[in-house]
TORDREN-326968 format. One line per 8 residues: their letters; for each residue y, z, x of N, C-alpha, C. Coordinates in nm, 4 decimals. Example, Ala and Ser with C-alpha at 12.3 -4.5 7.8 and 13.67 -1.06 7.14 Angstrom:
<tipas>
as) -0.5690 0.7800 1.3190 -0.4500 0.7800 1.2300 -0.3300 0.7800 1.3200 ~ -0.2250 0.7080 1.2850 -0.1060 0.7140 1.3670 0.0030 0.7870 1.2900
</tipas>
This chain:
<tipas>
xxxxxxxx) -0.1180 0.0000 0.0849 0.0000 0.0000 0.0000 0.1241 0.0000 0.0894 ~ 0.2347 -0.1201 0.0365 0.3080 -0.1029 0.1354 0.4271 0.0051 0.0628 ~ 0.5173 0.0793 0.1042 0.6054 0.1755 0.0316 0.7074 0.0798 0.0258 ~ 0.7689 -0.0007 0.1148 0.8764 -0.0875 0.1091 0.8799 -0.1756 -0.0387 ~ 0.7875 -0.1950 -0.0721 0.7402 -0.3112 -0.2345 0.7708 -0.1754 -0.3591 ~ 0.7701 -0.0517 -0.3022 0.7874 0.0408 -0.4534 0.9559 0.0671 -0.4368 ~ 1.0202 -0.0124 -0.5915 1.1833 0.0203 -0.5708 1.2235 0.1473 -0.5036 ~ 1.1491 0.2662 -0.5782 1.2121 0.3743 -0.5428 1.2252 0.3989 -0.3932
xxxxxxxx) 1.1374 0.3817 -0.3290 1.1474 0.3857 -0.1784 1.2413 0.2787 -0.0871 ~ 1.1801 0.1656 -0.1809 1.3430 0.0283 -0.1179 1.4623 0.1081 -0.1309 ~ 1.4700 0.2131 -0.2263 1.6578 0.2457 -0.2708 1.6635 0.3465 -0.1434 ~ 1.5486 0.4466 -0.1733 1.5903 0.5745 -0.0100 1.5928 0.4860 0.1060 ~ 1.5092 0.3754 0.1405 1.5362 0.3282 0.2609 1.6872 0.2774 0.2800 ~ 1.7143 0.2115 0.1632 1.8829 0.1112 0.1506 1.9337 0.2433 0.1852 ~ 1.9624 0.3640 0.1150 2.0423 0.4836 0.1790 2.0542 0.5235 0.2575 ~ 1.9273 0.5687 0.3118 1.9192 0.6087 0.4691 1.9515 0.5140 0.5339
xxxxxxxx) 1.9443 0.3827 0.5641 2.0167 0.2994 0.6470 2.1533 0.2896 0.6664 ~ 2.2198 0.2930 0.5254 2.3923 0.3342 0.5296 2.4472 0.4512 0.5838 ~ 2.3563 0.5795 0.5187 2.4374 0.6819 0.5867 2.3363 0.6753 0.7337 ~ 2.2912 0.6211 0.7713 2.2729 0.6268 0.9264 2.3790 0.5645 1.0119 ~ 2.4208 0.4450 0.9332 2.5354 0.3229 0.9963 2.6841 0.4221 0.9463 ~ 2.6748 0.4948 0.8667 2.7863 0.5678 0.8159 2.8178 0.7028 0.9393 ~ 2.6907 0.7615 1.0129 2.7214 0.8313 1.0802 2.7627 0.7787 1.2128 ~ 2.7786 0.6672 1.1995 2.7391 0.5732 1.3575 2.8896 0.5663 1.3715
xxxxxxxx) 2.9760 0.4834 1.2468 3.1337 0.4411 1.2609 3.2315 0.5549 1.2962 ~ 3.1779 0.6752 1.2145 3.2288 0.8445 1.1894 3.2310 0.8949 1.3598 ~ 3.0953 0.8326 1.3911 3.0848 0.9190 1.5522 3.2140 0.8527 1.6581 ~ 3.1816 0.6950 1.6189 3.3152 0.5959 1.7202 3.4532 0.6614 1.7164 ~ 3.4719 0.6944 1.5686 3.6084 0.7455 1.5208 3.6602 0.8658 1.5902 ~ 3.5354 0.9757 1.5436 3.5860 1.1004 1.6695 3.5967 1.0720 1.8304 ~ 3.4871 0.9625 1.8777 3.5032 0.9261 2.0502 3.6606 0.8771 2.0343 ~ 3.6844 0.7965 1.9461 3.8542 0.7249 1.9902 3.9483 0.8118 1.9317
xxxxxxxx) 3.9171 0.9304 1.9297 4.0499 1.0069 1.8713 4.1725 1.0270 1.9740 ~ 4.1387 1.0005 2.0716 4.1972 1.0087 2.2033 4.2801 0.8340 2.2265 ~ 4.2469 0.7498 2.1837 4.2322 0.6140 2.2345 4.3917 0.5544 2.1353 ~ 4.4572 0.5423 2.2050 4.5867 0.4862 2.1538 4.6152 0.3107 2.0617 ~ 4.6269 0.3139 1.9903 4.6726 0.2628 1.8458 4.5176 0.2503 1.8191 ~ 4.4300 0.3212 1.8077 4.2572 0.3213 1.7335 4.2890 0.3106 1.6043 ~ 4.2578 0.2834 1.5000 4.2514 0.2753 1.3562 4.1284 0.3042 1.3203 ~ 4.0683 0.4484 1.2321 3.9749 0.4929 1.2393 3.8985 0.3971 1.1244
xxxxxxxx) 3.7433 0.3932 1.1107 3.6982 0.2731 1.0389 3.5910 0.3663 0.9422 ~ 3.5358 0.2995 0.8067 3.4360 0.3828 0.7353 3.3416 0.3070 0.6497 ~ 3.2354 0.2747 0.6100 3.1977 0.2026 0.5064 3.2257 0.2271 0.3362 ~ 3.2306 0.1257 0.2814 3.2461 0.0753 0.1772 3.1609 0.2074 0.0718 ~ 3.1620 0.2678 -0.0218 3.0645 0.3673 -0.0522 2.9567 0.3094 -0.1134 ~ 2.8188 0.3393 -0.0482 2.6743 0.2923 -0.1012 2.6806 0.2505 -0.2600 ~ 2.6209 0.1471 -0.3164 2.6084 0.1214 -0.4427 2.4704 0.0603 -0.4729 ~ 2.4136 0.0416 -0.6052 2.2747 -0.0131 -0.5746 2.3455 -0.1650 -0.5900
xxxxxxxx) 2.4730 -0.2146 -0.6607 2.5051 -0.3516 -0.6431 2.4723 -0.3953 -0.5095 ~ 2.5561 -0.3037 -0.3903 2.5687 -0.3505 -0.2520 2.4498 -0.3640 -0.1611 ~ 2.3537 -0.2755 -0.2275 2.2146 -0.2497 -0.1495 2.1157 -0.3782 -0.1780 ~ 2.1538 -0.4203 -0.3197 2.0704 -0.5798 -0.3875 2.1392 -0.6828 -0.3210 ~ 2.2840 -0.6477 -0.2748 2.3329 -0.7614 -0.2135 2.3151 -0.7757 -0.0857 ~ 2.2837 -0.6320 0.0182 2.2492 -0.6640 0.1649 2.1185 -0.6855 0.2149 ~ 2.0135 -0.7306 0.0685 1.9070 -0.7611 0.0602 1.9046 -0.9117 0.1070 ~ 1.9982 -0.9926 0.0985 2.0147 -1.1490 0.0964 1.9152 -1.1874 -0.0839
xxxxxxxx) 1.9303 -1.3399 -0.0488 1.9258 -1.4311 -0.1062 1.7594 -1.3742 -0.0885 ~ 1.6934 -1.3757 -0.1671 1.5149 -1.3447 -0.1535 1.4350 -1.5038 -0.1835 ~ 1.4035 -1.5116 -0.0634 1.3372 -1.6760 -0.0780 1.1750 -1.6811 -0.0454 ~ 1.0771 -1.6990 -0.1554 0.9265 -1.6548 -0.1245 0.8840 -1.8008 -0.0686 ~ 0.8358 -1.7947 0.0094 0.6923 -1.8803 0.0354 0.5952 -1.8716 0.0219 ~ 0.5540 -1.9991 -0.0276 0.3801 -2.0038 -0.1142 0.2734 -2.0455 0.0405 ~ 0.2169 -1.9353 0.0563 0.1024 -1.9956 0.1015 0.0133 -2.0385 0.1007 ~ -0.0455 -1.9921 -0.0333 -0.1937 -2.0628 -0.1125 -0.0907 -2.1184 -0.2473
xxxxxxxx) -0.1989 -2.1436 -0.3016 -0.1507 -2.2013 -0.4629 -0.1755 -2.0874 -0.5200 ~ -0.0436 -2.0561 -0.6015 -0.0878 -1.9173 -0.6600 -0.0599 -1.7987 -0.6014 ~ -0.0847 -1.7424 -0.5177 -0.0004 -1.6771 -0.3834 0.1698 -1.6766 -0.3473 ~ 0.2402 -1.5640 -0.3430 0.3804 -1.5521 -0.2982 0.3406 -1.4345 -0.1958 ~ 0.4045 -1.4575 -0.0840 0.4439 -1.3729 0.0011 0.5854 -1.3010 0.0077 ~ 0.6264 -1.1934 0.0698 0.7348 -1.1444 0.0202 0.8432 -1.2025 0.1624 ~ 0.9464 -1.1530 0.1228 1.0903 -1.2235 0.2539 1.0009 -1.2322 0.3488 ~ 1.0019 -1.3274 0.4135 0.9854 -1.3016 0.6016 1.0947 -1.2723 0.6708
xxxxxxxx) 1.1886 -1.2641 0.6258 1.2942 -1.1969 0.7129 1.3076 -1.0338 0.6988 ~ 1.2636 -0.9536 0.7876 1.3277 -0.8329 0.7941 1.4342 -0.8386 0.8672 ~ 1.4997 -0.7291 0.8338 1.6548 -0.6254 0.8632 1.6394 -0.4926 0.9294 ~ 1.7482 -0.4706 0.9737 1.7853 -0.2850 1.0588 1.7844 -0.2425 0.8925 ~ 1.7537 -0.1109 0.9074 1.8195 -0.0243 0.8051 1.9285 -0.0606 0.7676 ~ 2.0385 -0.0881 0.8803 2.1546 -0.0787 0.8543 2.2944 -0.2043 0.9015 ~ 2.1575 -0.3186 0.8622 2.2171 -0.4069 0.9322 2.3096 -0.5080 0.8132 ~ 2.3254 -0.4462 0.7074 2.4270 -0.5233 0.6366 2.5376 -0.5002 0.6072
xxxxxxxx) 2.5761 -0.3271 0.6731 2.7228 -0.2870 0.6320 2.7914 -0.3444 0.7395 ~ 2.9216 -0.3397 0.6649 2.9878 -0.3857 0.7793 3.1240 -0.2305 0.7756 ~ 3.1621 -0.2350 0.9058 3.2621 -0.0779 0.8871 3.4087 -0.1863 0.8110 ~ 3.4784 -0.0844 0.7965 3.6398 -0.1225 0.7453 3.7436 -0.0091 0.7592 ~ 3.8752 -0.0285 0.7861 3.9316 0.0273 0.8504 4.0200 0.0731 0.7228 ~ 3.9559 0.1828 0.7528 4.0486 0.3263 0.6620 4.2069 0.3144 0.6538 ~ 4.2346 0.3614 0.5303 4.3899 0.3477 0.5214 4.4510 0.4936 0.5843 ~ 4.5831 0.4805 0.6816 4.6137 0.6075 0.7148 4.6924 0.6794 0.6573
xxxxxxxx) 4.6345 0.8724 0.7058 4.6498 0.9519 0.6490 4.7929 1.0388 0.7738 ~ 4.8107 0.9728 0.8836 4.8471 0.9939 0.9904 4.8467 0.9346 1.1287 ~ 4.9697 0.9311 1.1324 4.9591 0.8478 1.2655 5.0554 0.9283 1.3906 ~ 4.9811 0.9126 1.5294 5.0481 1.0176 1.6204 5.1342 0.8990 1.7228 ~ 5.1863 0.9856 1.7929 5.2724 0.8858 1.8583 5.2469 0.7678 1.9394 ~ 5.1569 0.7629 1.9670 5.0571 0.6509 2.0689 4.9530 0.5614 1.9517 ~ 5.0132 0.5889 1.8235 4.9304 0.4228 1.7709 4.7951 0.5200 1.6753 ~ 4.7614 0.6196 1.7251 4.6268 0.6625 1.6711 4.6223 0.6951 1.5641
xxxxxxxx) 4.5736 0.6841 1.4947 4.5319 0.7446 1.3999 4.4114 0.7868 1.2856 ~ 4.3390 0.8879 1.4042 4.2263 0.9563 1.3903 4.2404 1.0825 1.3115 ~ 4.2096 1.1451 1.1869 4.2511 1.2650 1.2047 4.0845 1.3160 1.2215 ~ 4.0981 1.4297 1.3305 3.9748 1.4543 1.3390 3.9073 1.5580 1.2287 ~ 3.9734 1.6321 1.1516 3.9628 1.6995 1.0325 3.8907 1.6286 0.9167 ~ 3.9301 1.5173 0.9135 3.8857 1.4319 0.7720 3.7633 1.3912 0.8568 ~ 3.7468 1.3228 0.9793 3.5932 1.2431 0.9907 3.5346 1.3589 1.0341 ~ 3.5647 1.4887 1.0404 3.4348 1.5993 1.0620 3.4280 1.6403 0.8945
xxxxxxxx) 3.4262 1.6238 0.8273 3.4582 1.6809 0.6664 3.3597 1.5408 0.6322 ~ 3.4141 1.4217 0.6455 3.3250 1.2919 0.6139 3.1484 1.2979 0.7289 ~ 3.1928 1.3555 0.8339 3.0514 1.3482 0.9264 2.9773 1.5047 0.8451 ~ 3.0401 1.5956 0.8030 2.9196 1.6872 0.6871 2.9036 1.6355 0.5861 ~ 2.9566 1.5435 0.5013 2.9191 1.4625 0.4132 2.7899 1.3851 0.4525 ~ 2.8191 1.3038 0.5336 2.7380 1.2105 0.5037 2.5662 1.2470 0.5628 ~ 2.5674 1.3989 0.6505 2.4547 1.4293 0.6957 2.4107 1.5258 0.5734 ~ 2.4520 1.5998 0.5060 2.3882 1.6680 0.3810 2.3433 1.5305 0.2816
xxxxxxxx) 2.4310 1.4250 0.2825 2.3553 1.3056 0.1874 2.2293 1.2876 0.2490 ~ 2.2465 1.2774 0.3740 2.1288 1.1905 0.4385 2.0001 1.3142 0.4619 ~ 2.0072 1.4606 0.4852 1.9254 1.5643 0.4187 1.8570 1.5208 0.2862 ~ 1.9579 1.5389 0.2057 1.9363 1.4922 0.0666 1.8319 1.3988 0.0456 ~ 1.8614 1.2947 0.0866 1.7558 1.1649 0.0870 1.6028 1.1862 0.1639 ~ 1.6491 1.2131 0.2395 1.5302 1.2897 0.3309 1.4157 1.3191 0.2460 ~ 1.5294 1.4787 0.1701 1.4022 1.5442 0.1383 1.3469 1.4844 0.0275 ~ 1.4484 1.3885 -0.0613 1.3669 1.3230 -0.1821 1.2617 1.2122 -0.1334
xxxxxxxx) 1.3071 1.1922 -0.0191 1.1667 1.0383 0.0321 1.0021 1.1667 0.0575 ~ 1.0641 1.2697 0.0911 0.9133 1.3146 0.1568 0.8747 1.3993 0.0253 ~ 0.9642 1.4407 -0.0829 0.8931 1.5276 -0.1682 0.8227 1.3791 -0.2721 ~ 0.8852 1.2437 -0.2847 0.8447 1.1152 -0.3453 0.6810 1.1085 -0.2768 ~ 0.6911 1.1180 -0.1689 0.5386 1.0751 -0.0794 0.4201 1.2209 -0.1154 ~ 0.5132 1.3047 -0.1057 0.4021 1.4216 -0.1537 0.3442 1.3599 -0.2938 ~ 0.4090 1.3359 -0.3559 0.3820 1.3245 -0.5411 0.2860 1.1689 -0.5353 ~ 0.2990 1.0443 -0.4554 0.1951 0.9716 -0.4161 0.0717 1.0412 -0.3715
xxxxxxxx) 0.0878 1.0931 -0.2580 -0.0415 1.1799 -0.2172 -0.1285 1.2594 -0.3043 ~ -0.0258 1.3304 -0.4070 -0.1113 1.3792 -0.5286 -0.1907 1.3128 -0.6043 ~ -0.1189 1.1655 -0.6252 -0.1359 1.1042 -0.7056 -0.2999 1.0146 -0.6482 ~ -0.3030 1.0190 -0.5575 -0.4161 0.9098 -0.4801 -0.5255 0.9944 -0.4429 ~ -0.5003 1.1527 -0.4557 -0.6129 1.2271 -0.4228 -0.7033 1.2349 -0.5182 ~ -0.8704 1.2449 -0.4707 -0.9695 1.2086 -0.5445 -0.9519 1.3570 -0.6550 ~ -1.0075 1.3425 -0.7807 -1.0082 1.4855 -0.8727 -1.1075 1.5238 -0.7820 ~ -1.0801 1.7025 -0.8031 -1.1472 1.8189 -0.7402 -1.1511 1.8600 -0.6237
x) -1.0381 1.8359 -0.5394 -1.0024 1.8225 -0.3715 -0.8708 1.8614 -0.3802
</tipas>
């Protein structure tokens, strides 16, 4: 069984890939807080529209008659966001404008989401496991 073919697990994977790419832009932002005219950057907020859309275009090939295989193209987790540059809340005299307050407030955000998801992918796999175990075991 593959888990990737059951939606519910396609959606935790689409999540966990964003807030992984979400912690990635958050981390650049605090390294350039220092870095003169930086413009701090963030993704777009997760949607299941955006997650069907960084799926691409889904194109099957028949290999037998009768037979569909699924995409042959795989992806990163997190290879369809793209970052975008936050509107500012502050700007210091050298161009920057990082505030490091808001992307540590956005970097506990987005790791309690990504907890979150976590624990719903592994308590989802427990409830398979229940589900596939033989009666009386």
């Amino acid at each position: 069984m593959n888990l990737a073919e059951i939606p519910l697990f396609s959606m935790l994977r689409g999540r966990l890939g964003y807030l992984s790419e979400q912690q990635k832009v958050l981390a650049q932002n605090v390294a350039n807080a220092d870095t003169a005219r930086f413009t701090p950057q963030d993704l777009k907020p997760f949607s299941f529209e955006a997650h069907v859309q960084a799926q691409g275009p889904t194109v099957m090939a028949a290999t037998q008659a009768g037979h569909l295989s699924p995409p042959s193209e795989k992806r990163g987790l997190g290879a369809a966001y793209k970052p975008v540059k936050t509107p500012d809340s502050e700007t210091t005299l050298n161009g920057n404008s990082v505030v490091l307050e808001e992307e540590m407030i956005k970097m506990s955000d987005a790791r309690m989401n990504y907890d979150a998801a976590i624990s719903f992918y592994q308590k989802s796999l427990s409830m398979l496991r229940l589900a596939a175990k033989p009666p009386g075991r």
